[in-house]
PQR file with spaces between the fields and no chain letter, atoms N, CA, C, O and H, PARSE charges and radii, in Angstrom:
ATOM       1  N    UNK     1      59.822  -70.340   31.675 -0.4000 1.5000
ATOM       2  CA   UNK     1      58.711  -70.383   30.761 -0.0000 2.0000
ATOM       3  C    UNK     1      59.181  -70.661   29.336  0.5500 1.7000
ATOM       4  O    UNK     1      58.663  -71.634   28.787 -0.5500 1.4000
ATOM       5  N    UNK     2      60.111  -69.933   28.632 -0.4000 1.5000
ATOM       6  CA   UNK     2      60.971  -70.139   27.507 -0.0000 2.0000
ATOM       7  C    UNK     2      61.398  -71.399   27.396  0.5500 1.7000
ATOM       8  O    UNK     2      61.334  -71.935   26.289 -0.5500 1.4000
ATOM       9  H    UNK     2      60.532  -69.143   29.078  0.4000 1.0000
ATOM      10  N    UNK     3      61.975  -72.198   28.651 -0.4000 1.5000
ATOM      11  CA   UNK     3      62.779  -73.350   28.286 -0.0000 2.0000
ATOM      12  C    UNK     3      62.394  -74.551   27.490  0.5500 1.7000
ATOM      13  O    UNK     3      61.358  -74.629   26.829 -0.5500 1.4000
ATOM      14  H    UNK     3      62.027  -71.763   29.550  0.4000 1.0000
ATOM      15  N    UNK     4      63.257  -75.436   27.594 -0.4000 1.5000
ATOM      16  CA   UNK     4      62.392  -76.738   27.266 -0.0000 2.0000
ATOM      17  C    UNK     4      61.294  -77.271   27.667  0.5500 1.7000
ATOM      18  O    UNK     4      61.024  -77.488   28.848 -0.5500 1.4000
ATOM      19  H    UNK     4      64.098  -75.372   28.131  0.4000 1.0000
ATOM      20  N    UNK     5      60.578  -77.519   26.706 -0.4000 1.5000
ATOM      21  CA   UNK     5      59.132  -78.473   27.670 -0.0000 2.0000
ATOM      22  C    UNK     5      59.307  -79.893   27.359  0.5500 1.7000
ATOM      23  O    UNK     5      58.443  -80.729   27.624 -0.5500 1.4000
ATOM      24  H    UNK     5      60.797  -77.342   25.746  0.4000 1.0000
ATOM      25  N    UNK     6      60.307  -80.138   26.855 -0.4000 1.5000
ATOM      26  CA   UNK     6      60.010  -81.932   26.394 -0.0000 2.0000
ATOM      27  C    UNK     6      59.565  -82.812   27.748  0.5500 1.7000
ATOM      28  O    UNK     6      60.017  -82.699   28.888 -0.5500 1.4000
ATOM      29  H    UNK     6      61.008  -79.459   26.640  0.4000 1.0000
ATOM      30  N    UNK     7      58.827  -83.465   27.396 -0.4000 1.5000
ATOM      31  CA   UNK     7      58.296  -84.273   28.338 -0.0000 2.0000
ATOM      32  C    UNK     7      57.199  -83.988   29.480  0.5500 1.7000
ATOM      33  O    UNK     7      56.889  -84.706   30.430 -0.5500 1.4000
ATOM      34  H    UNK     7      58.460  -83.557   26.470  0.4000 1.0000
ATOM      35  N    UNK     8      56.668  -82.639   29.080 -0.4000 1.5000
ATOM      36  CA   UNK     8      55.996  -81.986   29.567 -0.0000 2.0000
ATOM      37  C    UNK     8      54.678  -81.513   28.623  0.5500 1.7000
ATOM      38  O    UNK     8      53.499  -81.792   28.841 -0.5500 1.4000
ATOM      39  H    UNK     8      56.920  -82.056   28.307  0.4000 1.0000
ATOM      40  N    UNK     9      55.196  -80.757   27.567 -0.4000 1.5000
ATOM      41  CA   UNK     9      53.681  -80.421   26.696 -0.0000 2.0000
ATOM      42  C    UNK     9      53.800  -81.671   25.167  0.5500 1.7000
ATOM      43  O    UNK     9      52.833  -82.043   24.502 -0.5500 1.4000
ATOM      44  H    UNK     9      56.153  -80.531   27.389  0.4000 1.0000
ATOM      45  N    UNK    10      54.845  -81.970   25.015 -0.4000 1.5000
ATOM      46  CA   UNK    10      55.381  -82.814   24.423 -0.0000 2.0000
ATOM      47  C    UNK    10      55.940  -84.074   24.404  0.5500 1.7000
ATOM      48  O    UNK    10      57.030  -83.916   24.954 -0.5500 1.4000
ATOM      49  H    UNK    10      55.631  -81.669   25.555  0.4000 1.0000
ATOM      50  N    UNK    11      55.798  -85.566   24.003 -0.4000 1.5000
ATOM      51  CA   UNK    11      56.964  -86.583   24.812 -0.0000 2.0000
ATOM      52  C    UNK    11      57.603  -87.311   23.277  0.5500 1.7000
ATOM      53  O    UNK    11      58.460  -88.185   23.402 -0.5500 1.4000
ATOM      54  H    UNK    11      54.913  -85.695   23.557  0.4000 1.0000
ATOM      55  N    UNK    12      57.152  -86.914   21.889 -0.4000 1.5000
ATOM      56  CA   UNK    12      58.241  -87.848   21.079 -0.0000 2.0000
ATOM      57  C    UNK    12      57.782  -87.135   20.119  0.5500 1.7000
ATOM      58  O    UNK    12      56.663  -86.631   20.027 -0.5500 1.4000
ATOM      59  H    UNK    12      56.455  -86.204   21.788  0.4000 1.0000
ATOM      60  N    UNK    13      58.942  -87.075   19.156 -0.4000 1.5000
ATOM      61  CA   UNK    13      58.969  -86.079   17.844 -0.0000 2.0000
ATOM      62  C    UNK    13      57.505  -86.276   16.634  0.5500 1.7000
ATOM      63  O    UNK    13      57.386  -85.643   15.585 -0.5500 1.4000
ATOM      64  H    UNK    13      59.851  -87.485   19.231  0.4000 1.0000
ATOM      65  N    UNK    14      56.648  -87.197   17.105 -0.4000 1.5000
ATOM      66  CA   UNK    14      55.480  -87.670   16.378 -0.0000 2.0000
ATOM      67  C    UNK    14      54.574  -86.563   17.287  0.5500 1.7000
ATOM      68  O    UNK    14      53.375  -86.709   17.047 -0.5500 1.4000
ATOM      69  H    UNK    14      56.745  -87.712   17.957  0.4000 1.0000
ATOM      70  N    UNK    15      54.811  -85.655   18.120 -0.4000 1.5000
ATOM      71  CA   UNK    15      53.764  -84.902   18.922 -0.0000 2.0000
ATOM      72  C    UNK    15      53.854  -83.489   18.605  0.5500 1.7000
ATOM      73  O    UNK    15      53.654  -82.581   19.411 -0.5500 1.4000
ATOM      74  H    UNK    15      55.785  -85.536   18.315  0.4000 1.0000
ATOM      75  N    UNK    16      54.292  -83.303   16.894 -0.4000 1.5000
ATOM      76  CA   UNK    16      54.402  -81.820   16.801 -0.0000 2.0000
ATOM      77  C    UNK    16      52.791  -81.153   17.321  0.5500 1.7000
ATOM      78  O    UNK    16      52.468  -80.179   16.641 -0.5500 1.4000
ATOM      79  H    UNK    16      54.454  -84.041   16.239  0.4000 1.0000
ATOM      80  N    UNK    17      52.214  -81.377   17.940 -0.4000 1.5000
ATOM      81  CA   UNK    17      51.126  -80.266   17.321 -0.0000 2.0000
ATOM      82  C    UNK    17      51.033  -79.453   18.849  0.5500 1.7000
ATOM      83  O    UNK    17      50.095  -78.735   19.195 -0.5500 1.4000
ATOM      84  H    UNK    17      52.476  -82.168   18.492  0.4000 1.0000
ATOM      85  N    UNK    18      51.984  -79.693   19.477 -0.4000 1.5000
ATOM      86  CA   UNK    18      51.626  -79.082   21.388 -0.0000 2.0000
ATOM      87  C    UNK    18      53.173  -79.046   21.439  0.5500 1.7000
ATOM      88  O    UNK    18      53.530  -79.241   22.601 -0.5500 1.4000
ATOM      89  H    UNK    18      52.747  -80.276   19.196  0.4000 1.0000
ATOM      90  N    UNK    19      54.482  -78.823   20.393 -0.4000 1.5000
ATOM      91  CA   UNK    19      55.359  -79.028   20.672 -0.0000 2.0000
ATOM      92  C    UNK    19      55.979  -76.949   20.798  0.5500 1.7000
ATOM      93  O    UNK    19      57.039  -76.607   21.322 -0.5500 1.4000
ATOM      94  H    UNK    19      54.192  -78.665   19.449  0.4000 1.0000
ATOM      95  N    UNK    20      55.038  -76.054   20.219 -0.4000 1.5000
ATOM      96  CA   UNK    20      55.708  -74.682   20.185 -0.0000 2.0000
ATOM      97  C    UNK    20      54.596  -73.877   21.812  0.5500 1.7000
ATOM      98  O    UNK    20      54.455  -72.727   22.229 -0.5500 1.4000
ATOM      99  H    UNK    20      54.176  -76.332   19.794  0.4000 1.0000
ATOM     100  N    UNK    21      54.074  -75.180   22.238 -0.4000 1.5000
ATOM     101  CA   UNK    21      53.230  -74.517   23.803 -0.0000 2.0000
ATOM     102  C    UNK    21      54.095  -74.039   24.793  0.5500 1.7000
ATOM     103  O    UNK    21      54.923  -74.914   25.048 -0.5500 1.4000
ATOM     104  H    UNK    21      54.188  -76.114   21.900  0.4000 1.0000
ATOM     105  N    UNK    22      54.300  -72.796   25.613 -0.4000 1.5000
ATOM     106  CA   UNK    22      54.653  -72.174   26.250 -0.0000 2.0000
ATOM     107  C    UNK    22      53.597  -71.552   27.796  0.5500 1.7000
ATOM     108  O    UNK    22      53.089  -70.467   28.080 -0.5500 1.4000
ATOM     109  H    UNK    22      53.628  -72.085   25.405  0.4000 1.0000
ATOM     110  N    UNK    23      53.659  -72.944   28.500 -0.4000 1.5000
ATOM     111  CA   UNK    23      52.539  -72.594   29.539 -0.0000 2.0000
ATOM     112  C    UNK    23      53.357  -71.351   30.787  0.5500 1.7000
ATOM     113  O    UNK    23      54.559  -71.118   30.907 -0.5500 1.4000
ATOM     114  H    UNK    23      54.072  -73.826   28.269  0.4000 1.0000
ATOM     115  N    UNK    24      52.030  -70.662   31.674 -0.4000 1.5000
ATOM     116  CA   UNK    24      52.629  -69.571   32.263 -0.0000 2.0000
ATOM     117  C    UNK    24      51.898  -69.955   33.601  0.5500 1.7000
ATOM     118  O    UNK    24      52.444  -69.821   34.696 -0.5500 1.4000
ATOM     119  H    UNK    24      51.053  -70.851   31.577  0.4000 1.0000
ATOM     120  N    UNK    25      50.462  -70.506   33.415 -0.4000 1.5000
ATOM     121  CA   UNK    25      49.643  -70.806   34.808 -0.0000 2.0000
ATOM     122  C    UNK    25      49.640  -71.934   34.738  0.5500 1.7000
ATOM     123  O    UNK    25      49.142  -72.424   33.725 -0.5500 1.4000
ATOM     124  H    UNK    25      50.018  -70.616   32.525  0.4000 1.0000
ATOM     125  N    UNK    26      50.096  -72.671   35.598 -0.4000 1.5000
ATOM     126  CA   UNK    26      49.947  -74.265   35.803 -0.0000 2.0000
ATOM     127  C    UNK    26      49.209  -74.467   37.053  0.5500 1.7000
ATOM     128  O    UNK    26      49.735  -74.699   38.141 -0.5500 1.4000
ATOM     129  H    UNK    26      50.501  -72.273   36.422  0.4000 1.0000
ATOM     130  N    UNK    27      47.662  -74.339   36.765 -0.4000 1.5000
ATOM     131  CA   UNK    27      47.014  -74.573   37.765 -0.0000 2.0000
ATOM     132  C    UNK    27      46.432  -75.859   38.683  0.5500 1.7000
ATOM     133  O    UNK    27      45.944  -76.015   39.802 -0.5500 1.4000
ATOM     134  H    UNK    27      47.235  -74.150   35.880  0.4000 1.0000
ATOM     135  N    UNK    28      46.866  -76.872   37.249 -0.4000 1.5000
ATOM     136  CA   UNK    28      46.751  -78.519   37.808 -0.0000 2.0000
ATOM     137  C    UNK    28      47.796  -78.922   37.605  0.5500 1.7000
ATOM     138  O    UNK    28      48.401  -78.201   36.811 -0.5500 1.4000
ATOM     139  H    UNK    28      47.263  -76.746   36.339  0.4000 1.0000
ATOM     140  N    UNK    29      48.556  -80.081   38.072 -0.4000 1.5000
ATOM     141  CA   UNK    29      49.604  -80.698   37.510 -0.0000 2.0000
ATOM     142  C    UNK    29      49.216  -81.412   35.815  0.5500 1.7000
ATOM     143  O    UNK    29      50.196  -81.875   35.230 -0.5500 1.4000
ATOM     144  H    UNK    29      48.065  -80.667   38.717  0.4000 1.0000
ATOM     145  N    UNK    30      48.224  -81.470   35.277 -0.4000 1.5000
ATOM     146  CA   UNK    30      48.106  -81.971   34.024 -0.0000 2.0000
ATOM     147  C    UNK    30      47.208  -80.924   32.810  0.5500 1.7000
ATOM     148  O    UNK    30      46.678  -81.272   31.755 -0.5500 1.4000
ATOM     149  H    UNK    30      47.428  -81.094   35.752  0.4000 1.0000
ATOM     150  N    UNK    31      47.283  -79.734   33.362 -0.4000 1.5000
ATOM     151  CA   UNK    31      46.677  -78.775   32.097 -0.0000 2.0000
ATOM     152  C    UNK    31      47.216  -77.647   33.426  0.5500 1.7000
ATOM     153  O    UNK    31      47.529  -77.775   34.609 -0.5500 1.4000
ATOM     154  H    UNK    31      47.713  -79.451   34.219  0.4000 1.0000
ATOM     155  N    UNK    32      47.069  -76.112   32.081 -0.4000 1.5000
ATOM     156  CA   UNK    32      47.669  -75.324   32.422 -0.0000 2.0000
ATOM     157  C    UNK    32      46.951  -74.124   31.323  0.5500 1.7000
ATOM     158  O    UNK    32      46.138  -74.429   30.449 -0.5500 1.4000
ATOM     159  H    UNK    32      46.815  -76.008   31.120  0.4000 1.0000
ATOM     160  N    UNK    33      47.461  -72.679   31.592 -0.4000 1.5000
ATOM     161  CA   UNK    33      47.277  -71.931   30.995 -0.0000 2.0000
ATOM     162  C    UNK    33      48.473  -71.225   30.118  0.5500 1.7000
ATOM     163  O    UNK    33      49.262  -70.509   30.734 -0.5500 1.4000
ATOM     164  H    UNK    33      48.121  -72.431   32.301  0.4000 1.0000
ATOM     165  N    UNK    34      48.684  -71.449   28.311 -0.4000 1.5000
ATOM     166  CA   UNK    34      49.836  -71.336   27.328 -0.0000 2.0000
ATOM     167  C    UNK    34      49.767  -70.210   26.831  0.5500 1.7000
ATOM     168  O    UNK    34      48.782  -69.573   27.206 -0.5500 1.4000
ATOM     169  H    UNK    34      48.044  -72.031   27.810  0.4000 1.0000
ATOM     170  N    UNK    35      50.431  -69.705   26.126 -0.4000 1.5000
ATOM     171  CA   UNK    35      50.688  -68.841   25.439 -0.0000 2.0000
ATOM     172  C    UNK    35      51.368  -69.841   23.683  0.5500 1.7000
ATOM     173  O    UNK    35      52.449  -70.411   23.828 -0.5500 1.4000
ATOM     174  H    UNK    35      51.230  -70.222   25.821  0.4000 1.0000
ATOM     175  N    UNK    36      50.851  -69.923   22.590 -0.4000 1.5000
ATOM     176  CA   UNK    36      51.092  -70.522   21.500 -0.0000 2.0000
ATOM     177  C    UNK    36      51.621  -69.644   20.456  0.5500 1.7000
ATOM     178  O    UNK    36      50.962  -68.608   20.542 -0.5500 1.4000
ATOM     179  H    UNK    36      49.973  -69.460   22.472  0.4000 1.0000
ATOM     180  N    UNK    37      52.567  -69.523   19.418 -0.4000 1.5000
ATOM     181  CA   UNK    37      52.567  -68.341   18.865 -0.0000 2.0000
ATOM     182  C    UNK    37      51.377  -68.658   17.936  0.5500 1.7000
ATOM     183  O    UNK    37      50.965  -69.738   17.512 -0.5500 1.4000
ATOM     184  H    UNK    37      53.103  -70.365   19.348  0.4000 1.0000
ATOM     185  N    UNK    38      50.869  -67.156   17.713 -0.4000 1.5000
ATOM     186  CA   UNK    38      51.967  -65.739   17.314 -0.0000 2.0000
ATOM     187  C    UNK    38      52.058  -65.019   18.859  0.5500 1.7000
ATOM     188  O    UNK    38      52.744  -64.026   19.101 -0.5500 1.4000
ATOM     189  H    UNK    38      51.203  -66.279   18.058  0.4000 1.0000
ATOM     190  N    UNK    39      51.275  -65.690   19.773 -0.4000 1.5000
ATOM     191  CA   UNK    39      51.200  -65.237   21.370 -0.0000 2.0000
ATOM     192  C    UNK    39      49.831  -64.094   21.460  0.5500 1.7000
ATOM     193  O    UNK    39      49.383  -63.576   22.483 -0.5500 1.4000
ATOM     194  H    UNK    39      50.718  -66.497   19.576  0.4000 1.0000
ATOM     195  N    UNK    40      49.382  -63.918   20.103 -0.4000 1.5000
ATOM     196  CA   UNK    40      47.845  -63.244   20.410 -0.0000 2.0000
ATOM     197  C    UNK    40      46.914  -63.191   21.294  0.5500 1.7000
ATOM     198  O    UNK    40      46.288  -62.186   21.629 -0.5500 1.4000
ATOM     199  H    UNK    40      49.746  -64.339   19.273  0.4000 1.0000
ATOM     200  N    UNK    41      46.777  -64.466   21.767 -0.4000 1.5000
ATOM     201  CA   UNK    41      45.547  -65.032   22.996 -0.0000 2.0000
ATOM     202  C    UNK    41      46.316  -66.013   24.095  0.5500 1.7000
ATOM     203  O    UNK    41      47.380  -66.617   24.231 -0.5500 1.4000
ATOM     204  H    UNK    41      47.286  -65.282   21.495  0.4000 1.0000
ATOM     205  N    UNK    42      45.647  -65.881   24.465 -0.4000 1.5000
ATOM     206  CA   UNK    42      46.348  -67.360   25.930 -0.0000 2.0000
ATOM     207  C    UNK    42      45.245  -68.881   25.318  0.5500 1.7000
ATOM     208  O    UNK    42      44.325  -68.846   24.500 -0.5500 1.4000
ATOM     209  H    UNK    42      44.782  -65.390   24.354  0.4000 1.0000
ATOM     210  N    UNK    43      45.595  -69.642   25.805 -0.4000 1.5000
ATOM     211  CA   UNK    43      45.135  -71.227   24.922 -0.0000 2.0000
ATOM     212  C    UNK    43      45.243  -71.921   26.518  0.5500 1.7000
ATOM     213  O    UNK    43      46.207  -71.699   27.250 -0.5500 1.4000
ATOM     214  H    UNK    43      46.342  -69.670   26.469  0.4000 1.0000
ATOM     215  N    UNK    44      44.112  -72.768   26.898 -0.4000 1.5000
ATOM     216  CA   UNK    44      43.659  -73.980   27.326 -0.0000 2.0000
ATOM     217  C    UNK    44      44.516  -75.160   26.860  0.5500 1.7000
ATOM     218  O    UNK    44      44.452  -75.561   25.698 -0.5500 1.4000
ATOM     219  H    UNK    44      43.328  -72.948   26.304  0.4000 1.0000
ATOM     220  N    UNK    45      45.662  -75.947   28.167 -0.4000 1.5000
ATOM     221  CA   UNK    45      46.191  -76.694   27.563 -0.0000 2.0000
ATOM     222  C    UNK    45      45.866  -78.314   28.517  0.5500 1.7000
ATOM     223  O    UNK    45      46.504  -78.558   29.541 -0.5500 1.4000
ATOM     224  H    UNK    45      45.714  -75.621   29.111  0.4000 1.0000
ATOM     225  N    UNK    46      45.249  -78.873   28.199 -0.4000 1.5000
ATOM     226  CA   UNK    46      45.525  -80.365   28.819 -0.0000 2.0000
ATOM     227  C    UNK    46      46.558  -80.885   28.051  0.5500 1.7000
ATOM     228  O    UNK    46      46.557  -80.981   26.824 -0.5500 1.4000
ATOM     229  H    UNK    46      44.730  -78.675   27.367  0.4000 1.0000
ATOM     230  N    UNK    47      47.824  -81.362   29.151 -0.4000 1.5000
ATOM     231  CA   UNK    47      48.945  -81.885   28.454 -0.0000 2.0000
ATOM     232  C    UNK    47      48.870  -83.148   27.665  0.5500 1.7000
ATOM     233  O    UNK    47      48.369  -84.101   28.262 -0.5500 1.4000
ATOM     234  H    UNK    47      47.825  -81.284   30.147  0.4000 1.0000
ATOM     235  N    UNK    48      49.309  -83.362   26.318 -0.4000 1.5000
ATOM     236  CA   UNK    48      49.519  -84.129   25.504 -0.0000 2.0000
ATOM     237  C    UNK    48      48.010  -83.742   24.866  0.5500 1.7000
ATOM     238  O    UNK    48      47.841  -83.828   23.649 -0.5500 1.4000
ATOM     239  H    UNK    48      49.716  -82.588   25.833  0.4000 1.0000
ATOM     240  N    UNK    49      47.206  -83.423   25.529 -0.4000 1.5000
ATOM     241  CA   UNK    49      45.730  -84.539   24.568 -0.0000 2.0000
ATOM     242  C    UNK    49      45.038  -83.265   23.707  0.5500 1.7000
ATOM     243  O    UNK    49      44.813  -83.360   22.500 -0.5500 1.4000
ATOM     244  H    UNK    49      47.344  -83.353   26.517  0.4000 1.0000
ATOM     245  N    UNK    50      44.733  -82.061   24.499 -0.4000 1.5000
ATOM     246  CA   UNK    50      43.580  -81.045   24.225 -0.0000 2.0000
ATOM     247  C    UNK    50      44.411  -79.765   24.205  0.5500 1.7000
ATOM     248  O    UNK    50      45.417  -79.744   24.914 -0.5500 1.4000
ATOM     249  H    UNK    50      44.916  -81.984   25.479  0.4000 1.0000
ATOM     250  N    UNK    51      44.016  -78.409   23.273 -0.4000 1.5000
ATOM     251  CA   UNK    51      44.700  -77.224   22.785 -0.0000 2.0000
ATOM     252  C    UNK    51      43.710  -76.381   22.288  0.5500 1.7000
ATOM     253  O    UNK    51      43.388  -76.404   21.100 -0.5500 1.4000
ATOM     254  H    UNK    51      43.199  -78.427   22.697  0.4000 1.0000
ATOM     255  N    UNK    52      43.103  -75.492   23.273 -0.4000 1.5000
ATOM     256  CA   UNK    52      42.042  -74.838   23.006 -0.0000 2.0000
ATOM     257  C    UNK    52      42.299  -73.126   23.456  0.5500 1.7000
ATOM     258  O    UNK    52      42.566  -72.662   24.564 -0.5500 1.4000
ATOM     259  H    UNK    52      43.365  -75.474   24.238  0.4000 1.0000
ATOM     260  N    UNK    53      42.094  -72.396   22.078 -0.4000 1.5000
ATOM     261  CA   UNK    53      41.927  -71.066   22.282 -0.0000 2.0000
ATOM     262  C    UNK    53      40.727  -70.573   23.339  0.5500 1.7000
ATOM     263  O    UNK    53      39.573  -70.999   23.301 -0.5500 1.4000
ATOM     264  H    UNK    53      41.877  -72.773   21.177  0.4000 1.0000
ATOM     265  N    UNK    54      41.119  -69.819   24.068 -0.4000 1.5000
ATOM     266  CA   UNK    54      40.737  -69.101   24.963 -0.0000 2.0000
ATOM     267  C    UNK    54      39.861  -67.950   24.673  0.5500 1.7000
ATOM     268  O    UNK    54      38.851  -67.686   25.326 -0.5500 1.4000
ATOM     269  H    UNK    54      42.057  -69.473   24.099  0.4000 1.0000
ATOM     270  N    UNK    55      40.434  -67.066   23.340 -0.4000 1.5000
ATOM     271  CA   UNK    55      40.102  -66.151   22.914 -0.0000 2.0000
ATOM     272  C    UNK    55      40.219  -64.845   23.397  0.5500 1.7000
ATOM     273  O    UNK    55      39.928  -63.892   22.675 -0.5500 1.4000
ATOM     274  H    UNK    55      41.254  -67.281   22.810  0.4000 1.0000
ATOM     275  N    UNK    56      40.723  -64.666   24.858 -0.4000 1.5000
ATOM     276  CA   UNK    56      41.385  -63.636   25.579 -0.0000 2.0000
ATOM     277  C    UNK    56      42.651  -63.056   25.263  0.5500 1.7000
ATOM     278  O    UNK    56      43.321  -63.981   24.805 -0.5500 1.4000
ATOM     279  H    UNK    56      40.959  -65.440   25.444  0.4000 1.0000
ATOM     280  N    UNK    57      43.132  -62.311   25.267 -0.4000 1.5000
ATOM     281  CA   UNK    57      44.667  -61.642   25.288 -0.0000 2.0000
ATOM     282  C    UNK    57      45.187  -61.834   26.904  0.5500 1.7000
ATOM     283  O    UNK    57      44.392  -61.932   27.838 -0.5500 1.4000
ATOM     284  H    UNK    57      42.587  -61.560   25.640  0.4000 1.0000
ATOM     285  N    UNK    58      46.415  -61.863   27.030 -0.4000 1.5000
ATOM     286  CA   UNK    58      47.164  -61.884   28.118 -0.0000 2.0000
ATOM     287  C    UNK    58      46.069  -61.198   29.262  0.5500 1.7000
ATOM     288  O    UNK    58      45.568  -61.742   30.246 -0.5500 1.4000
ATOM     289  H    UNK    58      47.061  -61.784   26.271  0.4000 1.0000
ATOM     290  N    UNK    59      45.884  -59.712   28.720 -0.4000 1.5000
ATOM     291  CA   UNK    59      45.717  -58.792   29.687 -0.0000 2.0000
ATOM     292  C    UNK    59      44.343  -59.202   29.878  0.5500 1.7000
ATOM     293  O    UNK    59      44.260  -59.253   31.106 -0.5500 1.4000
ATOM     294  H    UNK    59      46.291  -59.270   27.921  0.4000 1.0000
ATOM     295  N    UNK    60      42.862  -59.626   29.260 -0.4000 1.5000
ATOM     296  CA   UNK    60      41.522  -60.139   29.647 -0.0000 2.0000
ATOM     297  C    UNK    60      42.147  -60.952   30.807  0.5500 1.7000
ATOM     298  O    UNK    60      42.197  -60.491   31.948 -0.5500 1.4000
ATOM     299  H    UNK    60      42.930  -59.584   28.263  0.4000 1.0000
ATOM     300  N    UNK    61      42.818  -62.680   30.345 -0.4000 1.5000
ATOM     301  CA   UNK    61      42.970  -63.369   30.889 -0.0000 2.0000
ATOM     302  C    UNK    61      43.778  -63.152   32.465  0.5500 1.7000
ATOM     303  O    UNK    61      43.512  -63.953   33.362 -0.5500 1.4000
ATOM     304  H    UNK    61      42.777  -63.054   29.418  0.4000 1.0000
ATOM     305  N    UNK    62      44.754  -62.033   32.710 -0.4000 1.5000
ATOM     306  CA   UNK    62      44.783  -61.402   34.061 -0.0000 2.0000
ATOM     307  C    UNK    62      43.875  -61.146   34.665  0.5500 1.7000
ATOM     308  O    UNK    62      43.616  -61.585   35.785 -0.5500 1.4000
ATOM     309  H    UNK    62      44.970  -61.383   31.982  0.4000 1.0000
ATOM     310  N    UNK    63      42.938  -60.041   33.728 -0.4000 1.5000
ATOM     311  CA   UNK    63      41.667  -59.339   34.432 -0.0000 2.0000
ATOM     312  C    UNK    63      40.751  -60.401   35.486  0.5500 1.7000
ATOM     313  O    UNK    63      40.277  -60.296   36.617 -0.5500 1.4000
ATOM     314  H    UNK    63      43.148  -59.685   32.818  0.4000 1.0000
ATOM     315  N    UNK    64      40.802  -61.550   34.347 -0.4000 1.5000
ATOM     316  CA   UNK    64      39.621  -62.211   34.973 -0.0000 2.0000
ATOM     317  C    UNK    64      40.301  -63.387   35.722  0.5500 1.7000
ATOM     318  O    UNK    64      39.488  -64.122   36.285 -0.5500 1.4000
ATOM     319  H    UNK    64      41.187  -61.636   33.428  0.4000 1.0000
ATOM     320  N    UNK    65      41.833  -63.795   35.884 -0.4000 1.5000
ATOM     321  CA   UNK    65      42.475  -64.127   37.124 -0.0000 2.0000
ATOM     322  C    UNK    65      42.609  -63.395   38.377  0.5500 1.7000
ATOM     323  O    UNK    65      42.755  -63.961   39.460 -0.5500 1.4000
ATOM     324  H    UNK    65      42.493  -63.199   35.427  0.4000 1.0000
ATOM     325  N    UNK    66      42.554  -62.013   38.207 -0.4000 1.5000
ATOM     326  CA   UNK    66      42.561  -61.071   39.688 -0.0000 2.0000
ATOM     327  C    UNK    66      41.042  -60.961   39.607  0.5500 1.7000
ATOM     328  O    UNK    66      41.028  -60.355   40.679 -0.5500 1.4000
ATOM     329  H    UNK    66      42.435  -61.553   37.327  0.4000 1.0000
ATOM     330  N    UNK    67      39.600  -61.019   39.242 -0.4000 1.5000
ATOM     331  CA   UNK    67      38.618  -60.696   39.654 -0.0000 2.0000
ATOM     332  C    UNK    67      38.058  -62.004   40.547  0.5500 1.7000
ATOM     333  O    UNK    67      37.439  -62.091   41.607 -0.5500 1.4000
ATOM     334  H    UNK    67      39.611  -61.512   38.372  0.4000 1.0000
ATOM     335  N    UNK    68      38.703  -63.188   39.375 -0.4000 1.5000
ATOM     336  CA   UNK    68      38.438  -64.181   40.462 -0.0000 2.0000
ATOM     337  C    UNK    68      38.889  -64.724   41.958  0.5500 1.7000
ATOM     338  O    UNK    68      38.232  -65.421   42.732 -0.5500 1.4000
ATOM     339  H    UNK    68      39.206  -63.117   38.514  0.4000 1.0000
ATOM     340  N    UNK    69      39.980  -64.279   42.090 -0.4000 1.5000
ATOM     341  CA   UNK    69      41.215  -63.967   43.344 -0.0000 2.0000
ATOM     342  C    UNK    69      41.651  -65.483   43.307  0.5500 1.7000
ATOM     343  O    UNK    69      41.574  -66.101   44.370 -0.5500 1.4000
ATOM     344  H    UNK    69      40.514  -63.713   41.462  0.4000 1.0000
ATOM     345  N    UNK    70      42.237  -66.336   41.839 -0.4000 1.5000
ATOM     346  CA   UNK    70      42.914  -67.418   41.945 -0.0000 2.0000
ATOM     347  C    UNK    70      41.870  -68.592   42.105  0.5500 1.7000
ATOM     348  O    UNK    70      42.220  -69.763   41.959 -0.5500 1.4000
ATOM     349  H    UNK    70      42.299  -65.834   40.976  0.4000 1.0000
ATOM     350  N    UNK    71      40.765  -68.285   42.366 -0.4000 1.5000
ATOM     351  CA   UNK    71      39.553  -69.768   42.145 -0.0000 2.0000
ATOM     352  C    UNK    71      39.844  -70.594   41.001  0.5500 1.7000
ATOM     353  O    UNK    71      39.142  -71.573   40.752 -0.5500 1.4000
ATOM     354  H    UNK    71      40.481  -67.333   42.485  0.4000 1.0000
């Protein structure tokens, strides 16, 4: 999760703005669920294009991954 993402949330040094994304649920191969700092909320990521707060904390965003059972 820590490692590199180049070429993944990022592909050339002109793409700072998705370059400090740290995804944890990769539920499609092309968007996923990040963690961005300061790491407050979890963030909506379509790779390269879209970066959208969630507005949940880690622990909501569990809650409502185990209520849904992974749908």
């Amino acid at each position: 999760m820590f490692g590199d993402w180049r070429g993944v949330t990022w592909h050339s040094p002109e793409d700072q703005e998705y370059r400090p994304v740290k995804p944890f649920d990769m539920f499609v191969p092309e968007a996923c669920v990040a963690f961005l700092p300061p790491f407050d909320s979890v963030h909506y990521h379509y790779f390269g294009e879209e970066l959208y707060d969630t507005g949940y904390s880690f622990g909501a965003y569990l809650e409502r991954l185990l209520a849904s059972r992974g749908f």
